[in-house]
C-alpha positions in Angstrom: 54.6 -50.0 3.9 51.0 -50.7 3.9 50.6 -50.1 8.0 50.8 -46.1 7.0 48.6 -46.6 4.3 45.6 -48.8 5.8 44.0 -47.6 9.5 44.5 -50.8 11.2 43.1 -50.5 14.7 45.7 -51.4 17.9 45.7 -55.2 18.5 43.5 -56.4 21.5 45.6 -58.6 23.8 45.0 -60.7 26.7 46.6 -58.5 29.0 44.5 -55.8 28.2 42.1 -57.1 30.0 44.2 -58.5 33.4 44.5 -62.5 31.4 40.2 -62.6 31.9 39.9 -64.7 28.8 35.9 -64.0 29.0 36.5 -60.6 29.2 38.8 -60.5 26.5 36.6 -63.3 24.0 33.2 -60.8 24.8 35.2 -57.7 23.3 36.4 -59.8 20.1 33.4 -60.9 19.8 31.6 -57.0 20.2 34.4 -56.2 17.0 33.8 -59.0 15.5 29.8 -58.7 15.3 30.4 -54.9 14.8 32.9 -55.0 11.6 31.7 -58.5 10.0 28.4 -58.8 10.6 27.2 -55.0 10.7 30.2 -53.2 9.5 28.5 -53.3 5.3 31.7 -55.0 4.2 31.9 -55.2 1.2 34.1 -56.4 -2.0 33.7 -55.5 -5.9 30.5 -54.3 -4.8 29.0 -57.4 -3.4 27.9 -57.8 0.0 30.3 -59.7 2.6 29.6 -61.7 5.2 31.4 -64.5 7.4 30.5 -68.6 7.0 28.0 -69.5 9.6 27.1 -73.0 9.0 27.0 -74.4 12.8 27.7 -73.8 16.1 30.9 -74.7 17.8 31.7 -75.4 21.2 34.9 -73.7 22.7 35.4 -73.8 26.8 31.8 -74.8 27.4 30.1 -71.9 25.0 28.6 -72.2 21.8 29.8 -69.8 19.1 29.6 -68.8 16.1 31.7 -71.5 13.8 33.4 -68.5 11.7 34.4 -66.2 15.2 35.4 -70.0 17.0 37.5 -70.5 13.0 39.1 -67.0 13.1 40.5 -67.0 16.5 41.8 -70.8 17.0 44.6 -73.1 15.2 44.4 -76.6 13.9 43.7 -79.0 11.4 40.9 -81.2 13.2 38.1 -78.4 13.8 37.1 -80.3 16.6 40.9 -80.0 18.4 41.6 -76.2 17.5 43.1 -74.2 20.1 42.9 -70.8 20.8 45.5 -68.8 18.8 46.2 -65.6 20.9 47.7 -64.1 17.5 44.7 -63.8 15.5 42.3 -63.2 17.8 45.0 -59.8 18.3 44.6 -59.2 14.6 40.9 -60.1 14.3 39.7 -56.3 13.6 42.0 -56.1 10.6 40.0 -58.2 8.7 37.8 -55.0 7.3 40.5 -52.5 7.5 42.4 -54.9 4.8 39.1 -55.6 2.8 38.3 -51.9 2.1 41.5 -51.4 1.0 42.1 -54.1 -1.6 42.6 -51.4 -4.2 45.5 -50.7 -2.3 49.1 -52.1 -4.0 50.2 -53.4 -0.5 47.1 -55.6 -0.7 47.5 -59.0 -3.0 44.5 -60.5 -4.4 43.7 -63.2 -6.7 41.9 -66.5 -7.3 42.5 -70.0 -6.7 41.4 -72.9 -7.2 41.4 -76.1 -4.6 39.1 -79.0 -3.7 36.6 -78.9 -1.4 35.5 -81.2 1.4 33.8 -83.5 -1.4 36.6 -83.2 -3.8 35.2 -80.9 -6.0 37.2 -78.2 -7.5 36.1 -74.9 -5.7 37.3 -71.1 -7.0 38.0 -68.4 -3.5 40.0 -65.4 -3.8 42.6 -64.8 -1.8 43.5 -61.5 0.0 46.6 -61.1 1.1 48.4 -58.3 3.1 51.6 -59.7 3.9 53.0 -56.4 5.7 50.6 -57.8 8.6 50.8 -61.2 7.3 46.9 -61.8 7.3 45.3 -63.6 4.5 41.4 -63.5 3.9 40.0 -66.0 1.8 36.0 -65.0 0.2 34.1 -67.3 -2.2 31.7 -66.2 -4.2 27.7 -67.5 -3.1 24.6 -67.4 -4.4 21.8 -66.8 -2.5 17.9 -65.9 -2.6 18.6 -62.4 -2.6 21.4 -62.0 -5.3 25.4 -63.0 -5.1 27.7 -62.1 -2.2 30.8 -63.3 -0.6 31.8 -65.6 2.2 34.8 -64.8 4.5 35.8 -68.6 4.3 38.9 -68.2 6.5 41.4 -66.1 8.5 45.0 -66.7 9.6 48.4 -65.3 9.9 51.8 -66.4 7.6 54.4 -66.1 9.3 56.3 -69.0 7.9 58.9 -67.5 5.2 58.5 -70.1 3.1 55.1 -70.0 2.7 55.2 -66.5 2.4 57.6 -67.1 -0.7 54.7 -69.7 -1.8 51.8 -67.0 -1.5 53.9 -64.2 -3.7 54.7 -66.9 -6.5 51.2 -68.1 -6.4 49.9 -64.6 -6.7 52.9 -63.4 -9.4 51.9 -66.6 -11.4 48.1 -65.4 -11.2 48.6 -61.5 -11.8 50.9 -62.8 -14.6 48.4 -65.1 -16.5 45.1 -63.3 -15.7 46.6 -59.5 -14.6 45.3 -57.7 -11.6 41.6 -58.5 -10.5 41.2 -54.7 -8.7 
């Protein structure tokens, strides 16, 4: 299993921190800054960093849209609520990212439509023994190409998880392995 192969660090829960949700959101945020924003993640050699397009608001304090994304559930952005599971599993996000070379971690591209219907190409990375998916796509910026972390979450669903493994066999089996 991949948890004895990748150094994931303990999850960070609520009651760590007596159910003092400020508490508790100030140290996700402290690993979130540390291991997305100045952790030099990085993936096929090309910089990584997370979306920041806006600021969100979430219990009367603006954050960052991608650290408000990563620890909250929904559909409608403006509705999300907090989603105690991910923000547990929010520093496993580099841990499964430097090691995508590993066979425990899936990767491969897709292809779906962005907000203006236009067909958009992300790769996905997958480490179902934790059931965290990462999804990067590829920018292009003033000072060269990097990648966007464009979302986080957990599978847990089995049926989805069924979904992800075809949609990656399908991939690995058309295009092979991209790592």
């Amino acid at each position: 299993m991949c948890e004895n192969l990748i150094d994931f660090p303990e999850i960070i829960t609520l009651n760590e921190f007596g159910g003092n949700y400020n508490e508790y959101e100030e140290a996700l945020l402290n690993l979130y800054e540390a291991d997305l924003w100045k952790g030099g993640l990085t993936f096929l050699g090309l910089k990584v960093v997370p979306r920041v397009h806006k600021r969100f608001e979430v219990n009367d304090k603006i954050l960052d849209w991608t650290f408000a994304h990563f620890t909250s559930k929904g559909e409608i952005e403006e509705n999300r609520e907090l989603d105690l599971r991910r923000c547990e599993k929010i520093g496993f996000i580099k841990p499964i990212i430097d090691n995508i070379h590993l066979d425990c971690v899936k990767v491969w591209e897709n292809t779906r439509l962005d907000n203006k219907s236009k067909p958009k190409t992300s790769v996905v990375i997958w480490c179902e023994c934790v059931n965290c998916k990462i999804v990067l796509t590829k920018n292009n910026g003033n000072r060269g190409d990097y990648y966007v972390i464009t979302t986080f979450y957990l599978i847990n669903n089995p049926i989805k998880i069924q979904k992800h493994n075809k949609e990656y066999d399908e991939y690995v089996s058309k295009f092979g392995k991209i790592i």
